[in-house]
Backbone as JSON Lines, residues from 0, in Angstrom:
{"i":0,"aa":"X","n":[-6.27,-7.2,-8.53],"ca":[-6.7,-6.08,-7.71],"c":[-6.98,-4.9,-8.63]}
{"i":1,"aa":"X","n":[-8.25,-4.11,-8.42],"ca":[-8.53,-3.05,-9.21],"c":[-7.86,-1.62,-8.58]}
{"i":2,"aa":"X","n":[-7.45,-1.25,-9.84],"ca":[-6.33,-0.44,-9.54],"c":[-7.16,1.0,-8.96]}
{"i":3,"aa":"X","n":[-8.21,0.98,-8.72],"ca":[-9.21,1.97,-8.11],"c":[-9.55,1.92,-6.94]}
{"i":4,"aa":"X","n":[-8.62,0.97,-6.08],"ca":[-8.46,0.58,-4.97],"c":[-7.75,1.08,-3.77]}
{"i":5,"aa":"X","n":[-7.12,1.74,-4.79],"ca":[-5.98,2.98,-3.77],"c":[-6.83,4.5,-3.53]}
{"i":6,"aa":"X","n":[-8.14,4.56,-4.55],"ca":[-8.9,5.55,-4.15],"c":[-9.38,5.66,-2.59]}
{"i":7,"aa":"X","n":[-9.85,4.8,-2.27],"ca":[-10.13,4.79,-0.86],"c":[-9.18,5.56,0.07]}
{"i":8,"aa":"X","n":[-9.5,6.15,1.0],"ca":[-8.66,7.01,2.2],"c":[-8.54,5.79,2.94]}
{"i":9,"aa":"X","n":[-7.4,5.95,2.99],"ca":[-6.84,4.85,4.63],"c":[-6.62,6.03,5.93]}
{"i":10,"aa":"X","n":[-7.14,5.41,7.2],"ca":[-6.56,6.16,7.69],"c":[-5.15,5.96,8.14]}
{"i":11,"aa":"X","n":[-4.27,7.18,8.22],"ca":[-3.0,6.57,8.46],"c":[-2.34,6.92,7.21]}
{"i":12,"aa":"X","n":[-2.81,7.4,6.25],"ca":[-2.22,7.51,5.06],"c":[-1.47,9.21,5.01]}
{"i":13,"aa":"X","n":[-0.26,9.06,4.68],"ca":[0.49,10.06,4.77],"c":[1.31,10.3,3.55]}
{"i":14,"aa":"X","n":[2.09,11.56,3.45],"ca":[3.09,11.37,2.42],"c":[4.45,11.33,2.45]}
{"i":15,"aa":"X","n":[4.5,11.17,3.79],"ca":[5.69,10.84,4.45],"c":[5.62,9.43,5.04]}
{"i":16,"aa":"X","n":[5.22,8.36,4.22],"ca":[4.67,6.89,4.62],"c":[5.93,6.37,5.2]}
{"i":17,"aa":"X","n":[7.51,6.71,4.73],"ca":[8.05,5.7,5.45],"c":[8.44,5.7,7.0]}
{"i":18,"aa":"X","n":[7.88,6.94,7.42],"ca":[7.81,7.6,8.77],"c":[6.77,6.02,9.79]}
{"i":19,"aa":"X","n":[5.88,5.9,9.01],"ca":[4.73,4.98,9.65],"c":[5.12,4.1,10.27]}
{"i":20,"aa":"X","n":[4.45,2.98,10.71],"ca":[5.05,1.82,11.68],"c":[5.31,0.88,10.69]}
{"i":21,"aa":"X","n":[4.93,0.28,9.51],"ca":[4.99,-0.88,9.02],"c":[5.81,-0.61,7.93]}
{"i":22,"aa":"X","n":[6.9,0.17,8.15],"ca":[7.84,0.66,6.75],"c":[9.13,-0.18,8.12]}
{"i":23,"aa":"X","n":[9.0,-0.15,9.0],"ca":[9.73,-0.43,10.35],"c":[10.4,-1.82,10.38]}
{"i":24,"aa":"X","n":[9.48,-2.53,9.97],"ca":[9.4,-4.36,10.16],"c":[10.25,-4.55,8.72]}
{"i":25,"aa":"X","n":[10.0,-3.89,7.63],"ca":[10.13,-4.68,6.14],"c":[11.05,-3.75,5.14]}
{"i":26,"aa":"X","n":[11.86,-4.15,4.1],"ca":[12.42,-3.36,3.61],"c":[11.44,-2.49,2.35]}
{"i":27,"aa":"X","n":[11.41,-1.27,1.6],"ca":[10.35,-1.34,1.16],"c":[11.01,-1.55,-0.64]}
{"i":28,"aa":"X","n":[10.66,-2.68,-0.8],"ca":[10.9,-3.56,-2.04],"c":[9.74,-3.38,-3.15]}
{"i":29,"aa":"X","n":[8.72,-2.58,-3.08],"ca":[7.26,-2.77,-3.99],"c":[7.5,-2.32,-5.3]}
{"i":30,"aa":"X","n":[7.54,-2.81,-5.69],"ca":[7.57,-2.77,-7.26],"c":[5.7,-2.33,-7.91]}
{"i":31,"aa":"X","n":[5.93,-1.01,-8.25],"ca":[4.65,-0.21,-8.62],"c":[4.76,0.19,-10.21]}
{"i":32,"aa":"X","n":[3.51,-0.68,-10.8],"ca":[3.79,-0.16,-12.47],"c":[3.67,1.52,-12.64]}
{"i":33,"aa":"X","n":[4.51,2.38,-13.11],"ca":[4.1,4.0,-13.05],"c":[3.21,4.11,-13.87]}
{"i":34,"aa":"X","n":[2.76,3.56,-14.76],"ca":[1.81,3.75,-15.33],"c":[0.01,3.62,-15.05]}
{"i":35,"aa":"X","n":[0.17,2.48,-14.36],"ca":[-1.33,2.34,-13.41],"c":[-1.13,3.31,-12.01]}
{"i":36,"aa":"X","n":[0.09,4.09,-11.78],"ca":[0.57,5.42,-10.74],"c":[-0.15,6.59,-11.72]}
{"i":37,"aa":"X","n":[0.44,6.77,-12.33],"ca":[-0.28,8.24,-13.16],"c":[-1.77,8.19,-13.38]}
{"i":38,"aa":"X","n":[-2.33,6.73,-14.02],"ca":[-3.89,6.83,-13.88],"c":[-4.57,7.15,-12.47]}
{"i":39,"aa":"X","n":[-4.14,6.41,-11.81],"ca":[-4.78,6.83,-10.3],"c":[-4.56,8.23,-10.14]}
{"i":40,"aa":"X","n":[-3.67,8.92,-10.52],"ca":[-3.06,10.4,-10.0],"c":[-3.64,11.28,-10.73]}
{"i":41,"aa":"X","n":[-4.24,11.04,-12.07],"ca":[-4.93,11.76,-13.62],"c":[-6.69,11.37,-12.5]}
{"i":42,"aa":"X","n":[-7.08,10.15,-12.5],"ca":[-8.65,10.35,-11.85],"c":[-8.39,10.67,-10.76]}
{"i":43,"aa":"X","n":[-7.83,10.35,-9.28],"ca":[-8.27,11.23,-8.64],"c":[-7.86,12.59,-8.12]}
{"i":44,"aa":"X","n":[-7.45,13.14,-8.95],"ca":[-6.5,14.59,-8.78],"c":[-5.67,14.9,-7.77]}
{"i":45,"aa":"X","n":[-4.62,13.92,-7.47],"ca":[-4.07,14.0,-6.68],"c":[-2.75,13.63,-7.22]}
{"i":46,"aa":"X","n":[-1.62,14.36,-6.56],"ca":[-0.02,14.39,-7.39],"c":[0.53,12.91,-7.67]}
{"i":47,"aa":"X","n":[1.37,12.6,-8.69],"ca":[1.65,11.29,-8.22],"c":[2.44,10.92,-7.32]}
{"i":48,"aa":"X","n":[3.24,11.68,-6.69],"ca":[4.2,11.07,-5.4],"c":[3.18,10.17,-4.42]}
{"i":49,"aa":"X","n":[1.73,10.92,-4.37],"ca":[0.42,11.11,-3.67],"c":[-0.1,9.45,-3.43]}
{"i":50,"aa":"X","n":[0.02,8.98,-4.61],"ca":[-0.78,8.24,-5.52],"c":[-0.2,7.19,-5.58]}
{"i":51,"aa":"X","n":[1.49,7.25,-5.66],"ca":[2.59,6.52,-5.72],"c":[2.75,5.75,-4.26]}
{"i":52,"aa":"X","n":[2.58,6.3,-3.04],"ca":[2.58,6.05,-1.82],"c":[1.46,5.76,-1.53]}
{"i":53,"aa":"X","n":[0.31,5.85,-1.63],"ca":[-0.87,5.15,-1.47],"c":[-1.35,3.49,-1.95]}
{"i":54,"aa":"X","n":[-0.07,3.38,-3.16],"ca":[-0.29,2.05,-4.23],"c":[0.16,1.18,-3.29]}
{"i":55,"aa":"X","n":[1.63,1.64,-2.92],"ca":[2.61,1.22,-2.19],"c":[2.35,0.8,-0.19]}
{"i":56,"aa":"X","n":[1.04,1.65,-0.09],"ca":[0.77,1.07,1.09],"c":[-0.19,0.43,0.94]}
{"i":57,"aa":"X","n":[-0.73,-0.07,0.17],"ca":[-1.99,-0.88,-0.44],"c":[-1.31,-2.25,-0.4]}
{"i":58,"aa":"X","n":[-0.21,-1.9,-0.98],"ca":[0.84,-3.56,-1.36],"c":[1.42,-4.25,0.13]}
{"i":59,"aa":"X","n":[1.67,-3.1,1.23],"ca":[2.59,-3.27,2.56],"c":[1.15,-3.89,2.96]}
{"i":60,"aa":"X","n":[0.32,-3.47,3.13],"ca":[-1.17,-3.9,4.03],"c":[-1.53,-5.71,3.79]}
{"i":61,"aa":"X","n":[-1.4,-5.33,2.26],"ca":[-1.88,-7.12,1.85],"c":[-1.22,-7.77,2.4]}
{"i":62,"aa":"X","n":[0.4,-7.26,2.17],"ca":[1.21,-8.42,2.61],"c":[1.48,-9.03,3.85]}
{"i":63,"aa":"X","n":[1.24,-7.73,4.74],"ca":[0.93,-7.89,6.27],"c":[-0.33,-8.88,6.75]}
{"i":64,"aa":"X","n":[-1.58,-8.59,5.67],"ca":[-2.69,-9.21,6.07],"c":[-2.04,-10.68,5.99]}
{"i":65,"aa":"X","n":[-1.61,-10.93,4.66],"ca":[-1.33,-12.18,4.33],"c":[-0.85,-13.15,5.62]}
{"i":66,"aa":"X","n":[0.33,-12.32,5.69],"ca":[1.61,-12.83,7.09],"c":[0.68,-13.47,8.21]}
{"i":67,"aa":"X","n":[-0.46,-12.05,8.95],"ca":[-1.08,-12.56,9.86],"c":[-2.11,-13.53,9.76]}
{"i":68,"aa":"X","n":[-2.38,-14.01,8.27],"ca":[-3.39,-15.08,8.05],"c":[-2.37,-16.31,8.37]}
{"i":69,"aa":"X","n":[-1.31,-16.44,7.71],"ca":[-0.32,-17.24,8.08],"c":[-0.14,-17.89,9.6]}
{"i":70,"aa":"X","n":[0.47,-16.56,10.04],"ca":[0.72,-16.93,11.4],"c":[-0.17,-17.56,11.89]}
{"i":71,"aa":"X","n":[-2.06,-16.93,11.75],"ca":[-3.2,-17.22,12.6],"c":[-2.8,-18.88,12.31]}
{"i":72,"aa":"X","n":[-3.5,-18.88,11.13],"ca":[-3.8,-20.74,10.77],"c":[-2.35,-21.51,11.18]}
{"i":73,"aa":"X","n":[-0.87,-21.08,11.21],"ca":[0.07,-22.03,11.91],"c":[-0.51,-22.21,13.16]}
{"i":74,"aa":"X","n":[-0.66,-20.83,14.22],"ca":[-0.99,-21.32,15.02],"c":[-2.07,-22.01,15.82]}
{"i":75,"aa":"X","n":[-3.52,-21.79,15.0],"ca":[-4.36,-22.95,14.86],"c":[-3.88,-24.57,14.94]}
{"i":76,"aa":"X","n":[-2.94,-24.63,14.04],"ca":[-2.46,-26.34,14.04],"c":[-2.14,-26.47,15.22]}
């Protein structure tokens, strides 16, 4: 995943993320290199707490997508 990926606006994106709905379901376990955190935070001028929580809901989303690909195709069979 290109780490220029968290540039994008989500909507829904806050900086109070664990307030959101999908901090709700999961513990938040994401392991974020700080160093690909500060590049994102150096290009797009935005703080790293900013930047840090944006990586981090980038990682909650996939994994969610993942889950519901899961679920879909189990319940296909």
């Amino acid at each position: 995943m290109p780490d220029s990926v968290i540039i994008q606006e989500q909507k829904g994106d806050t900086l109070n993320d664990a307030s959101d709905d999908d901090m709700n379901e999961e513990e938040d376990d994401t392991n974020i290199n700080m160093a690909n955190a500060e590049k994102e935070a150096a290009v797009s001028f935005m703080p790293l707490q900013e930047a840090l929580q944006k990586m981090k809901r980038q990682v909650r989303l996939q994994r969610r997508k993942v889950k519901q690909l899961q679920k879909d195709k189990k319940n296909k069979d």
